[in-house]
Structure formats: structure tokens, C-alpha cells
DSSP file (Angstrom, degrees, kcal/mol; ACC not computed):
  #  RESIDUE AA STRUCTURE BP1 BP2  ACC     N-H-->O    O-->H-N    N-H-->O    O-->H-N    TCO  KAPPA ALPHA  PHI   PSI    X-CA   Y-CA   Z-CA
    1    1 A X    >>        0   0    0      0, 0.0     4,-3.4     0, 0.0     3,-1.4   0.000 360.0 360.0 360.0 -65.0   20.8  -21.8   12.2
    2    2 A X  H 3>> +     0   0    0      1,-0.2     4,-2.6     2,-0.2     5,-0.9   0.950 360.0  53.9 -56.9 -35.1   20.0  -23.1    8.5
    3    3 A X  H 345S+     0   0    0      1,-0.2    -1,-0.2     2,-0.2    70,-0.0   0.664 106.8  47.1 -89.4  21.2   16.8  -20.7    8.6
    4    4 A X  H <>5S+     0   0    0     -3,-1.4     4,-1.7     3,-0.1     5,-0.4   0.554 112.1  55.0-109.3 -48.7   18.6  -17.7    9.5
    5    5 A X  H  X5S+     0   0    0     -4,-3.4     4,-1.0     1,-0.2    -2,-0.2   0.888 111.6  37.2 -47.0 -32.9   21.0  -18.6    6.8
    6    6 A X  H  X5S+     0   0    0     -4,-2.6     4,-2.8     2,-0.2     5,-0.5   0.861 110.1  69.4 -79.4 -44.8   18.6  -18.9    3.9
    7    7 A X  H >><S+     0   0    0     -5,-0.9     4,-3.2     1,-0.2     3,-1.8   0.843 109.6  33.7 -38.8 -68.1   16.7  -15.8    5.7
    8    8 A X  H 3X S+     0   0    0     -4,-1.7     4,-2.3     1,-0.3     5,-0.2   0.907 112.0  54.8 -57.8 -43.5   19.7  -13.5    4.7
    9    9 A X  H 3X S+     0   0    0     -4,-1.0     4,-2.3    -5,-0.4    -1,-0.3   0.869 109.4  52.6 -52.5 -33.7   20.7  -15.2    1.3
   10   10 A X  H <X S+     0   0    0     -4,-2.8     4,-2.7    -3,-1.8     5,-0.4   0.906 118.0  46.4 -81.0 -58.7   16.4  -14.3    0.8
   11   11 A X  H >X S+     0   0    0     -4,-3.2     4,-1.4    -5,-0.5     3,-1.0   0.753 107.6  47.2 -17.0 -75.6   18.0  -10.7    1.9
   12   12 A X  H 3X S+     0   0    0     -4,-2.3     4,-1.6     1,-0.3    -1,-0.2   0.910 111.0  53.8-104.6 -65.1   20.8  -10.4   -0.1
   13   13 A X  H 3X S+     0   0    0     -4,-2.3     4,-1.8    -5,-0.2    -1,-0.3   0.601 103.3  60.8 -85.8  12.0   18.9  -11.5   -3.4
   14   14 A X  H <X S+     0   0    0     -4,-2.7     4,-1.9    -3,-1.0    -2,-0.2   0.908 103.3  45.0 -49.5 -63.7   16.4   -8.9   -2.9
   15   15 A X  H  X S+     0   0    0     -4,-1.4     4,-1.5    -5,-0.4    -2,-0.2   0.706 112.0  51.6 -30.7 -51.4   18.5   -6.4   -3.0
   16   16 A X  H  X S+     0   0    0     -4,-1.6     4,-1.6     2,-0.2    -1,-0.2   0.927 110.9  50.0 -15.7 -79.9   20.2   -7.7   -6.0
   17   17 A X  H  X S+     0   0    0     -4,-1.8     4,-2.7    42,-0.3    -2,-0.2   0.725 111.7  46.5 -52.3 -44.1   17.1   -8.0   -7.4
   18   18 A X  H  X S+     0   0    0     -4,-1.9     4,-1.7     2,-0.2    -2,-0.2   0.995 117.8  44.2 -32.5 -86.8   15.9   -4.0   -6.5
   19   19 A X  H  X S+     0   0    0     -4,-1.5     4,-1.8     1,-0.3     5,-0.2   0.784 109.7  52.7 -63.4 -33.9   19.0   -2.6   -7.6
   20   20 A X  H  X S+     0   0    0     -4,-1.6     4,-1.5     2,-0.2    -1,-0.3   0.981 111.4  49.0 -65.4 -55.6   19.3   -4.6  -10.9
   21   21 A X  H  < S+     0   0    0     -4,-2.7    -2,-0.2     1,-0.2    -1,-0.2   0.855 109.3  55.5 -16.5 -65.3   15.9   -3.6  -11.9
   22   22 A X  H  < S+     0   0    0     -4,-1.7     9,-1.7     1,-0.2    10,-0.5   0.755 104.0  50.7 -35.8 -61.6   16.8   -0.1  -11.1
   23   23 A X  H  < S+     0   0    0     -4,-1.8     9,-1.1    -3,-0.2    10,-0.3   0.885  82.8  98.5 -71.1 -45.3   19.6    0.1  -13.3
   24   24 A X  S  < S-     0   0    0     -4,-1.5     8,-0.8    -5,-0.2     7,-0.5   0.132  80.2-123.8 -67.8 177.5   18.1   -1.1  -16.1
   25   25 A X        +     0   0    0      5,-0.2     2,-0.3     6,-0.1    -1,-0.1  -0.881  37.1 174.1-136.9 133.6   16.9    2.1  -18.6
   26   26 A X    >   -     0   0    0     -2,-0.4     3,-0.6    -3,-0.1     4,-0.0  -0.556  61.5 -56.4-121.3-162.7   13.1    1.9  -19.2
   27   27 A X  T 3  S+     0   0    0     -2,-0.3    -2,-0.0     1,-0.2     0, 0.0   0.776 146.2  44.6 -58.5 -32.0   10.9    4.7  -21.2
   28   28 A X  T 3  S-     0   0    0      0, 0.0    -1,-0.2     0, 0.0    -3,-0.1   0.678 123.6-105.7 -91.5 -18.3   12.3    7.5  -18.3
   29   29 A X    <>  -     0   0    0     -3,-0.6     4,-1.7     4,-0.1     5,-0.2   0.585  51.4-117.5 101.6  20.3   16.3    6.0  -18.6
   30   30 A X  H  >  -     0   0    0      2,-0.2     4,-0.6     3,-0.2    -7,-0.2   0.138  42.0 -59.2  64.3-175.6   16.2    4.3  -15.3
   31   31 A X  H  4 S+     0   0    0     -9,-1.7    -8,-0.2    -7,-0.5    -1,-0.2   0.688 132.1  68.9 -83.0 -25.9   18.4    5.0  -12.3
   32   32 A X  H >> S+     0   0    0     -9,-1.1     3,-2.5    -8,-0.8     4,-0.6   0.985  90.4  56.7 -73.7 -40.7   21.3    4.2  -14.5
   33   33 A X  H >< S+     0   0    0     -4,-1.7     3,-1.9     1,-0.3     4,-0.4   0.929 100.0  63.2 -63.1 -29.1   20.9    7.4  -16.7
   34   34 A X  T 3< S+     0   0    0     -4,-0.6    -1,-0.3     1,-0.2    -2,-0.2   0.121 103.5  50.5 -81.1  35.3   21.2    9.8  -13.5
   35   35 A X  T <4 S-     0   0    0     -3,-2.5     5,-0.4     0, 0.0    -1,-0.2  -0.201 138.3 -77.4-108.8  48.1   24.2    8.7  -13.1
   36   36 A X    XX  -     0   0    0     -3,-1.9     4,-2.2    -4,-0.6     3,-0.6   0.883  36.1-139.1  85.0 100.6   25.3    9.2  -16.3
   37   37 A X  H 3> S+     0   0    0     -4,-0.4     4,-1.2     1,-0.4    -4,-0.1   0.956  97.7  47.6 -77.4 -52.7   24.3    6.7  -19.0
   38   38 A X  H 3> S+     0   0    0      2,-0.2     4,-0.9     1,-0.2    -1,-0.4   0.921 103.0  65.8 -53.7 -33.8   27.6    6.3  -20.9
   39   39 A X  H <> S+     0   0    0     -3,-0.6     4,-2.3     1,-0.3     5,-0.5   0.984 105.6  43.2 -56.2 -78.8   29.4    5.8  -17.8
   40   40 A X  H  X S+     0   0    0     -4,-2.2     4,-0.7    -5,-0.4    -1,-0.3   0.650 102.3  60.0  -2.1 -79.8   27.8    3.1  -17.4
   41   41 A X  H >X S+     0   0    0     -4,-1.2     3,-2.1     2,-0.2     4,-0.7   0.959 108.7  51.3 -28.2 -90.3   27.9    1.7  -20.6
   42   42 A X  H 3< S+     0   0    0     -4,-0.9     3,-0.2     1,-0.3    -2,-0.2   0.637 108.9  44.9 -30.3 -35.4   31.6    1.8  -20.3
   43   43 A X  H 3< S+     0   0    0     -4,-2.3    -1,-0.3    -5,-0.3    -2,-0.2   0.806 124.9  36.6 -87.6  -2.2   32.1    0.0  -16.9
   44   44 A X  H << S-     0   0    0     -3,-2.1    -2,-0.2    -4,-0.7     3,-0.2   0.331 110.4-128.4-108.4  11.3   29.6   -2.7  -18.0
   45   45 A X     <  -     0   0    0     -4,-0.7    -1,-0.5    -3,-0.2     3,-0.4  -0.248  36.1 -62.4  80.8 176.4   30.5   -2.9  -21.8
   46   46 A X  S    S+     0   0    0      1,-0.2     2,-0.8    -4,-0.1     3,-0.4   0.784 126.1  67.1 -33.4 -52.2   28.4   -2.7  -24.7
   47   47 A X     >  +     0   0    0      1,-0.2     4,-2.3    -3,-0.2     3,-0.3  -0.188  64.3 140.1-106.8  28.9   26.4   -5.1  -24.4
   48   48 A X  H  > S+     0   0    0     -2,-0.8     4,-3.0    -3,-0.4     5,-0.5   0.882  74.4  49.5 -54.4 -49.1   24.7   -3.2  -20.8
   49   49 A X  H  > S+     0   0    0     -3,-0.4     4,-4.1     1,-0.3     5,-0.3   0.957 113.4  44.3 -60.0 -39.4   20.8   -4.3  -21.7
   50   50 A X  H  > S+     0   0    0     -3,-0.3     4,-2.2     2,-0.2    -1,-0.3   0.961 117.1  43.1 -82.7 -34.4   21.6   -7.8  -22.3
   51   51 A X  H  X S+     0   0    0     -4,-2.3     4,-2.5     2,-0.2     5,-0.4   0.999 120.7  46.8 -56.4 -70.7   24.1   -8.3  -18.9
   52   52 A X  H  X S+     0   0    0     -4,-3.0     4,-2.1     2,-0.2    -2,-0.2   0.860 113.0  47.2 -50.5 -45.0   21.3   -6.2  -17.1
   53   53 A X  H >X S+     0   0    0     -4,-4.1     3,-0.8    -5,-0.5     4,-0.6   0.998 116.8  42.2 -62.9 -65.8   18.2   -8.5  -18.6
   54   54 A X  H >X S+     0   0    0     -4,-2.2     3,-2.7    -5,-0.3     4,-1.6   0.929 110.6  60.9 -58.8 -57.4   20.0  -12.0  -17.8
   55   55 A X  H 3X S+     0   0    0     -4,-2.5     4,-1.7     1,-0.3     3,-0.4   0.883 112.0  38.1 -44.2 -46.2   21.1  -10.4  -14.1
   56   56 A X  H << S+     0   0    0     -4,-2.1    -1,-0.3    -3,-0.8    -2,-0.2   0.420 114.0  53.3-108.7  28.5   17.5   -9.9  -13.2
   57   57 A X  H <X S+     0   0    0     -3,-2.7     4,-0.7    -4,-0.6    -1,-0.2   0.249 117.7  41.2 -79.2 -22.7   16.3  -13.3  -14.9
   58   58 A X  H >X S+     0   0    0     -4,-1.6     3,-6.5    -5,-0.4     4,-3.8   0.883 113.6  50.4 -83.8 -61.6   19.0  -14.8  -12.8
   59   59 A X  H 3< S+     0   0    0     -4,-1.7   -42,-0.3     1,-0.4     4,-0.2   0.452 118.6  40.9 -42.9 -19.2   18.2  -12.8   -9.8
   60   60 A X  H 34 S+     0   0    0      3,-0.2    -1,-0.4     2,-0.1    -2,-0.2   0.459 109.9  48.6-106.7  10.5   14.6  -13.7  -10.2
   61   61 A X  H <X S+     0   0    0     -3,-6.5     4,-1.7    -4,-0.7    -2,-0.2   0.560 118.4  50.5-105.0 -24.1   14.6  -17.3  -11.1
   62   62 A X  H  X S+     0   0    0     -4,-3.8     4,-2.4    -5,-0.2    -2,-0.1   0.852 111.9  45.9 -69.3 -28.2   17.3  -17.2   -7.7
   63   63 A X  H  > S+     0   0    0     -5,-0.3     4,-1.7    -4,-0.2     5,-0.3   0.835 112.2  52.5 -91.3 -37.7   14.5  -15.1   -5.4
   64   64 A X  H >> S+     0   0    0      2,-0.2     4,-2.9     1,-0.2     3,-0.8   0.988 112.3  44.6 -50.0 -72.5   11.4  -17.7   -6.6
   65   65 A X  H 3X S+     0   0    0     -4,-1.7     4,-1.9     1,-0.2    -2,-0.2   0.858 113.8  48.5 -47.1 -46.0   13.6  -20.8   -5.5
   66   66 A X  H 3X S+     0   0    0     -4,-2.4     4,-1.6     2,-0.2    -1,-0.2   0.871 116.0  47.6 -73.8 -19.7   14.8  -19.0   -1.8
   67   67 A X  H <X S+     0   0    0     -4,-1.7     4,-1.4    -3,-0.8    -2,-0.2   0.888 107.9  50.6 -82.5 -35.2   10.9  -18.1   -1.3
   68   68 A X  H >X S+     0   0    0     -4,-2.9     4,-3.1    -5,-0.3     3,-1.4   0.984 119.3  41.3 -65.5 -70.5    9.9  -21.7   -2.2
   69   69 A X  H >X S+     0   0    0     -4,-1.9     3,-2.9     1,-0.3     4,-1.3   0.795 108.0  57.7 -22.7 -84.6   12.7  -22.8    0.6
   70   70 A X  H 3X S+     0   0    0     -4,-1.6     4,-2.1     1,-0.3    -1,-0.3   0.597 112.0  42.1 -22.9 -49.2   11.8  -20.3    2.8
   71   71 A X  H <X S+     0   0    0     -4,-1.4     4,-1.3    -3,-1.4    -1,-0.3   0.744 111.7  52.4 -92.9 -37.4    8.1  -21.8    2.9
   72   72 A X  H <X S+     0   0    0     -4,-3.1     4,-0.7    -3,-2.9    -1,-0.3   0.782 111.2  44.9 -85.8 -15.2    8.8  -25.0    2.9
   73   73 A X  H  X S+     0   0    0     -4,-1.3     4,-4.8    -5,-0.4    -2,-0.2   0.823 115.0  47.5 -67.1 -35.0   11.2  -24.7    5.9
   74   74 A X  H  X S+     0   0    0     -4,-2.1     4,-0.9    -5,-0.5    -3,-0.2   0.892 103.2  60.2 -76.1 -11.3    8.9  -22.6    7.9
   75   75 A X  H  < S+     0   0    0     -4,-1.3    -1,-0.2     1,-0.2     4,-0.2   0.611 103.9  51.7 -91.2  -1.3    6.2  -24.7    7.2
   76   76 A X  H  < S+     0   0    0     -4,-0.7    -2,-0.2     2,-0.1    -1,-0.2   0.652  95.3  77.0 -73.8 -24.7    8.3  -27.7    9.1
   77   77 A X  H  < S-     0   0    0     -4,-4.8     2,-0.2     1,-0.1    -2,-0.2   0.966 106.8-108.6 -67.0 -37.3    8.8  -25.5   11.9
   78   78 A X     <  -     0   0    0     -4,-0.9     6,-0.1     1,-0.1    -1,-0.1  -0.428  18.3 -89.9 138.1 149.6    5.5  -26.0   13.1
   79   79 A X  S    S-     0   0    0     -2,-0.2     2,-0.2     4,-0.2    -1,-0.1   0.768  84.8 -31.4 -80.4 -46.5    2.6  -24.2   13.4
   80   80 A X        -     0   0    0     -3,-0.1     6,-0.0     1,-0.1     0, 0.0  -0.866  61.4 -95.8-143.6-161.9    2.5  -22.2   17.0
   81   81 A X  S   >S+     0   0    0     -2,-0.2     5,-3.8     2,-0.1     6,-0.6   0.569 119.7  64.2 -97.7  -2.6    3.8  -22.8   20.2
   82   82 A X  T > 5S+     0   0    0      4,-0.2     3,-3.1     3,-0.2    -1,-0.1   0.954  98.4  47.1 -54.8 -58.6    0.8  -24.0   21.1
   83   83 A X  T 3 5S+     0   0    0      1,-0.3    -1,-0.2     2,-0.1    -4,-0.2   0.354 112.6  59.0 -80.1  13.5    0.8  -27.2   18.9
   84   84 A X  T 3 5S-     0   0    0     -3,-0.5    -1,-0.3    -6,-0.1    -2,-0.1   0.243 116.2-113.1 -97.2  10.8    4.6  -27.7   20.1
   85   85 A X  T < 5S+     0   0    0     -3,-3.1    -3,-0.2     2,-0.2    -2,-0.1   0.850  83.4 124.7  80.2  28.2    3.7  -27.9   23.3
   86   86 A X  S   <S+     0   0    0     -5,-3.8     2,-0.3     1,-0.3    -4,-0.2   0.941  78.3  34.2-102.3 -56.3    5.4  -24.5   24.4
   87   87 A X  S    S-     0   0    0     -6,-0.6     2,-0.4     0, 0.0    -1,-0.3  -0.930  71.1-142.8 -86.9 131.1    2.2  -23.2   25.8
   88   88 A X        -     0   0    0     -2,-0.3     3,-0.1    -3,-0.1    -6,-0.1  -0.645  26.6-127.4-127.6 143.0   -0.6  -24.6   27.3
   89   89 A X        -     0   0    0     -2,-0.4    -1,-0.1     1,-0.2     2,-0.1  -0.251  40.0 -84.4 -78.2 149.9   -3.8  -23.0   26.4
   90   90 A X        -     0   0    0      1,-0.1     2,-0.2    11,-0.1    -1,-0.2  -0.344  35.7-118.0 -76.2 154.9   -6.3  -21.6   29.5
   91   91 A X        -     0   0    0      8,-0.5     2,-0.4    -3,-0.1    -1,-0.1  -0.480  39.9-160.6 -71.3 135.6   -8.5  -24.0   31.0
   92   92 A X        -     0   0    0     -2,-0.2     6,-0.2     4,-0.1     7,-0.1  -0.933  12.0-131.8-134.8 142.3  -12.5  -22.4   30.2
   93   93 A X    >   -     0   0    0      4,-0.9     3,-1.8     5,-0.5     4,-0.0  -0.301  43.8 -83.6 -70.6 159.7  -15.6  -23.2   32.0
   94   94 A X  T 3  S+     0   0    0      1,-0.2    -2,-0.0    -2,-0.1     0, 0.0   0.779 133.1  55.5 -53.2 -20.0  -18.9  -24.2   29.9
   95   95 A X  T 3  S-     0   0    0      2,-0.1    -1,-0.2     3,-0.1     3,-0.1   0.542 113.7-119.2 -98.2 -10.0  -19.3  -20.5   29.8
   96   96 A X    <   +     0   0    0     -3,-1.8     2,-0.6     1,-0.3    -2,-0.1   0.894  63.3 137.9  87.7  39.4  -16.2  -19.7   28.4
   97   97 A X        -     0   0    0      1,-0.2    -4,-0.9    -4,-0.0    -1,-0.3  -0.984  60.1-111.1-129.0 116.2  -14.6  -17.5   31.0
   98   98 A X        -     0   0    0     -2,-0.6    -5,-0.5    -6,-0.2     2,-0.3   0.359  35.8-166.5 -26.6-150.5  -10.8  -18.4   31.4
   99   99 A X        -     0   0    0     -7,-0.1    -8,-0.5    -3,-0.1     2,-0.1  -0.279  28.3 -87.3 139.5 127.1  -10.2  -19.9   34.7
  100  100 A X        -     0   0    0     -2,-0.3     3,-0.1     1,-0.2   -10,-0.0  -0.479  41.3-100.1 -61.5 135.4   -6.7  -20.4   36.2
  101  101 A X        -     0   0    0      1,-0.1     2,-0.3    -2,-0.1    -1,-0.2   0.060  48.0-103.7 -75.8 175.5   -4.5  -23.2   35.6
  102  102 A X        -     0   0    0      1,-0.1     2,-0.6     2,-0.0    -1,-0.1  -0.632  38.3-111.0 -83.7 134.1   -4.7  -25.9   38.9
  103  103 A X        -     0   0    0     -2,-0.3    -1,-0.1     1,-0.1    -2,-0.0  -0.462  33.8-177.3 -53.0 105.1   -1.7  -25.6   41.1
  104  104 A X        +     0   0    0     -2,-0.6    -1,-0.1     2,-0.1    -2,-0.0   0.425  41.2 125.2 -56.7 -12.1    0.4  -28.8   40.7
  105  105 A X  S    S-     0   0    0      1,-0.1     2,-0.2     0, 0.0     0, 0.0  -0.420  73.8-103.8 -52.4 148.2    3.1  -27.6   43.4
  106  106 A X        -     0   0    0      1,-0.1    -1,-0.1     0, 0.0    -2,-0.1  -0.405  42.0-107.8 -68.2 141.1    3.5  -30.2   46.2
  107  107 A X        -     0   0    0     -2,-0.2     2,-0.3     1,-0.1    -1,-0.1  -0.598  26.6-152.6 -75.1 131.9    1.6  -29.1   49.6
  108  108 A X              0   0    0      1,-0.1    -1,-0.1     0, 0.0     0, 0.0  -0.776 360.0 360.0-108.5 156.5    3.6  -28.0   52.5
  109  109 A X              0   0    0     -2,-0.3    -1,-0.1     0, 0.0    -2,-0.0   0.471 360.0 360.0-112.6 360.0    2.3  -28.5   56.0
């Protein structure tokens, strides 16, 4: 339940992060000049570069910290389902040829 929650929150500030990138106006005028670079400027203020720089400083000091989560959760879950006991590995001969597991079932007569 929490590691589907952080999973999407790791979603959500990619995305963030993509599209704040994007907008920003580099040597070609970024995604925000085709769609119209004063427009822009007006719904975001003046002051667009410095809002846009701190948004993907946030957005990347925020995507560092969910990855570090992320890693450290997944590296509690456990390592396969072997080494939780979920599956139980085939039984091998000295020769290394799989071999089927032994029936445990009770005998009926």
C-alpha cells in the first residue's frame, strides 16, 4: 500500500520535473516559446526564469529524495521469492539435471 503510494508520488514528480524543464527557454526558446513566449511571461509574471529555475531545483532536490525512498523500501522487500520462501527451488542430481519435487501427499490404499 505505502509502496504504491510513494511509486506514484515518484510518478507525479517526474512529470513535474519533464514538463518544468521543458518550459524553461534555453539557446532554441524552449517549449515555452511555441507557445508564445510573452504569453507566458504574463501568466507566470516577470520574474518567469527565476520561478522556472527554483521549480526544477525543487522538483529535483524532491525526485532525488523519492528515488532514495524508493530504494530503500524496495530493498526491505526482499530479495526474490525464493529467499521468502514463496518458491522452492528444483531439487538437481550431482549432474545437475532438475529432478521432480518428492510427493508429500498422504498414500491411499
Amino acid at each position: 500500500m505505502l509502496y504504491g503510494f510513494v511509486m506514484a508520488i515518484h510518478v507525479i514528480v517526474s512529470l513535474v520535473l519533464i514538463s518544468v524543464i521543458l518550459l524553461q527557454a534555453g539557446r532554441g526558446g524552449g517549449l515555452s516559446e511555441s507557445f508564445g513566449g510573452s504569453q507566458t511571461q504574463t501568466i507566470l509574471g516577470t520574474k518567469t526564469s527565476v520561478f522556472l529555475k527554483r521549480a526544477t531545483a525543487v522538483s529535483a532536490v524532491l525526485y532525488i529524495l523519492v528515488c532514495l525512498v524508493l530504494g530503500v523500501m524496495t530493498s526491505h522487500r526482499g530479495r526474490s521469492l525464493v529467499a521468502r520462501g514463496g518458491i522452492q527451488p528444483p531439487i538437481t542430481t550431482s549432474g545437475g539435471v532438475p529432478q521432480p519435487a518428492p510427493d508429500t501427499s498422504p498414500i491411499d490404499y
